[in-house]
C-alpha positions, 0 to 999 in steps of 0.5 A: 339711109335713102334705102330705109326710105323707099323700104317704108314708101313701099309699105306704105304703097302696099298697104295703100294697095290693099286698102283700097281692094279690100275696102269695096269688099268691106263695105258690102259686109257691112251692108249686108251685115246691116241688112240682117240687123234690119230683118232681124229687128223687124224693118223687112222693108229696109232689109229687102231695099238693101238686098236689093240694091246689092244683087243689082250692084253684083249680078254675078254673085250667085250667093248675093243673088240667093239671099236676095231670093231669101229676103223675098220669101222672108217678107212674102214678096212672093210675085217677084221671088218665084220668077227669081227662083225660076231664073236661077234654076237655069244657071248652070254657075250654081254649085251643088251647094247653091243649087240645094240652097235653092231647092230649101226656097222652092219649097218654101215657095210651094214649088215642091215639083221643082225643089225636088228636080233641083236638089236632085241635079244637086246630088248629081253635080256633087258626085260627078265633082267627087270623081277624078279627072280624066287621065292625061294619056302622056300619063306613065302607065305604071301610075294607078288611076286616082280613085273616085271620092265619096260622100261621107257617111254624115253627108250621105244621110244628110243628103237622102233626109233631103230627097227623101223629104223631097219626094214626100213633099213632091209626091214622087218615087216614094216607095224607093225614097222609103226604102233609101232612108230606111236603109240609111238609118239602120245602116248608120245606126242612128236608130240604135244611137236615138234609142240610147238618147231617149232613153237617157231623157226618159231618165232624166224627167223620171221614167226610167222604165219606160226607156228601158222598155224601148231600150230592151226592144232595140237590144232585141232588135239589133242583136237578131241583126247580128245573128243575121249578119255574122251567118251571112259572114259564115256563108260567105266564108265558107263560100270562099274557102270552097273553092277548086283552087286554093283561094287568093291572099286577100279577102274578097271584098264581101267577106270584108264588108260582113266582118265589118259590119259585125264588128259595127254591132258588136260595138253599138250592142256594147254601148246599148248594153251599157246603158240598159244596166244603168236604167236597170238599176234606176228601177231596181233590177238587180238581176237585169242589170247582172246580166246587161252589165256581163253582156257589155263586158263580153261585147266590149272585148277587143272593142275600143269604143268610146261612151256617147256624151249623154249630158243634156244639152248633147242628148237634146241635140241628137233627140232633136237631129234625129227626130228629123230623119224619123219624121221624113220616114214616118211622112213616108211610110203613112204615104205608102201605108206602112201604118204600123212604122209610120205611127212608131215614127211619129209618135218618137219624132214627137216625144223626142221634141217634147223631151229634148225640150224637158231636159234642157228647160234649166239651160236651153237655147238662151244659155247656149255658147253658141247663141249670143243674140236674143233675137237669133234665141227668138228665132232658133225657138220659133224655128222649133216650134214649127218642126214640132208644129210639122211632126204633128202635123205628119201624125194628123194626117196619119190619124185621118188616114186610119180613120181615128178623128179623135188622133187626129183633132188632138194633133190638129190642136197641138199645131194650132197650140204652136202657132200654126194652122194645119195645111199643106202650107205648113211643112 
């Protein structure tokens, strides 16, 4: 039985092995752990002393290092963490997602210029890591290259929200900023979803006719864009089916694109649709909602295109997600003086906060699975206030840039109401 011995000896040593790998490891979750727990509580002083002590036990952790650098702008030691975030903007170890993360605390910092500069440099780092390597020549020839990866079209819009916001804050390019979130939002159809969403929280608190009335308006919106898109499909066809010689096999790939993005509308129109002939029969239009309810019928053919989730807690996250976006375009547009789009903006950025707020009031932040600690609850609803307390900000500014002091005193006192003072310090 000698062997069966050594067999549990080696386990043992194995397990004595991995032990003591991992217990360094262990113990610096749990101090960093530890160290939430303080900020969180209150104790910043005991947070920024651990903090401290951990990114001066490991200088090569470029995550340690960051939250280090957040710890210092959480507790205003900001003579110490602007010469840190100046330092690690050079680090050439950074990954995209690092170099974002501090681009988020320049600006916190009031470095805007920079923030921009890095979360530019970001972007860049992360679609030259999305493209293939260069082919080995002993490579067969008759293998095809690797094609390039691409963002996903979330991502995407998550980083163009990004620098569009950046570029408001920094003061720069924002006229081709402008017109990149504009694209992206009409593009993804996040402005059609933000119309269905509201309309289902106006419904909600009791106003149906007043989301109708911004759904019928959607409707008109997107199905002009259809007209549009399926001539541009016919004149490409036409184009293509024209020429000398008889045509490849394969559409090309602009005729492709426009069928695509037809089917893509089509399949929003049906959804709109929908949900107009439900508000329709909230406020008794029988005859409206006849009609919607055909047009759903015709649009959904060959469509399979599941509802959206209209419960409120999801209605109150999307009203909430992209209200955000709405902001950065209304921000924007005031800037460049797109007064009439600026205004549309920010008055739903606002009423969607004010909304998402309404509807979840029964159930909120407190009862949420995803929420478990009171003071991450005291946190998320702090957090909240100030992006509300920023979106009337954004519409103070626009007021006094149309000359209206009335509109703009009664934002400035929102914000103040919100626990903020109106500045630039606040955004």
């Amino acid at each position: 039985m000698s062997w069966l011995r050594f067999w549990w000896l080696g386990i043992v040593l194995v397990f004595i092995v991995l032990v003591v790998q991992r217990f360094p490891h262990e113990i610096k979750q749990w101090r960093l752990a530890w160290a939430a727990e303080q900020q969180l509580n209150g104790n910043g002083g005991e947070a920024l002393r651990q903090m401290q002590q951990l990114a001066a036990e490991d200088p090569a952790n470029l995550d340690l290092q960051l939250a280090y650098l957040g710890t210092m702008i959480d507790n205003d030691v900001l003579e110490e963490a602007i010469p840190a975030a100046r330092s690690m903007m050079g680090n050439e170890e950074l990954k995209p997602s690092q170099r974002r993360r501090l681009a988020s605390y320049l600006h916190r910092l009031h470095l805007h210029d920079l923030a921009f500069e890095q979360l530019q440099r970001a972007l860049g780092d992360l679609e030259k890591s999305l493209q293939p390597l260069v082919a080995n020549p002993d490579q067969g020839a008759d293998k095809a290259p690797p094609k390039p990866r691409e963002l996903t079209a979330y991502d995407r819009l998550v980083w163009t929200n990004a620098l569009a916001y950046a570029a408001y804050l920094a003061g720069q390019d924002l006229d081709i900023h402008f017109r990149e979130i504009n694209a992206t939002l009409r593009q993804t159809g996040l402005e059609d979803q933000f119309a269905i969403y509201r309309s289902q929280a106006l419904r909600v608190v009791g106003r149906s006719d007043e989301g109708l009335r911004y759904l019928k308006a959607a409707v008109r919106r997107l199905e002009q864009r259809l007209e549009e898109e399926n001539q541009q499909l016919s004149d490409r066809l036409g184009s293509w089916m024209s020429q000398e010689k008889w045509p490849e096999a394969e559409e090309p790939t602009t005729v492709r694109q426009s069928r695509s993005n037809a089917l893509e509308i089509q399949s929003m129109l049906q959804l709109l649709y929908s949900q107009a002939a439900v508000l329709c029969d909230d406020v008794g239009d029988e005859q409206s909602r006849k009609v919607f309810n055909n047009k759903a019928i015709v649009a959904a053919i060959g469509m399979e295109q599941p509802p959206l989730d209209l419960s409120p807690q999801v209605v109150a996250q999307q009203l909430i997600h992209i209200s955000s976006m709405l902001d950065t375009r209304g921000a924007l547009a005031t800037k460049t003086r797109r007064w009439k789009q600026a205004q549309a903006d920010l008055d739903a950025a606002i009423q969607a906060a004010y909304l998402a707020r309404a509807i979840t009031l029964d159930t909120g932040l407190a009862n949420s699975p995803a929420v478990v600690d009171e003071r991450d609850v005291r946190d998320q609803e702090l957090a909240n206030d100030e992006a509300l307390a920023v979106f009337h900000s954004h519409r103070a500014l626009l007021a006094a840039a149309l000359e209206d002091p009335i509109g703009e005193a009664r934002d400035q006192a929102a914000v103040r109401r919100l626990g903020h003072e109106p500045g630039p310090q606040l955004h």
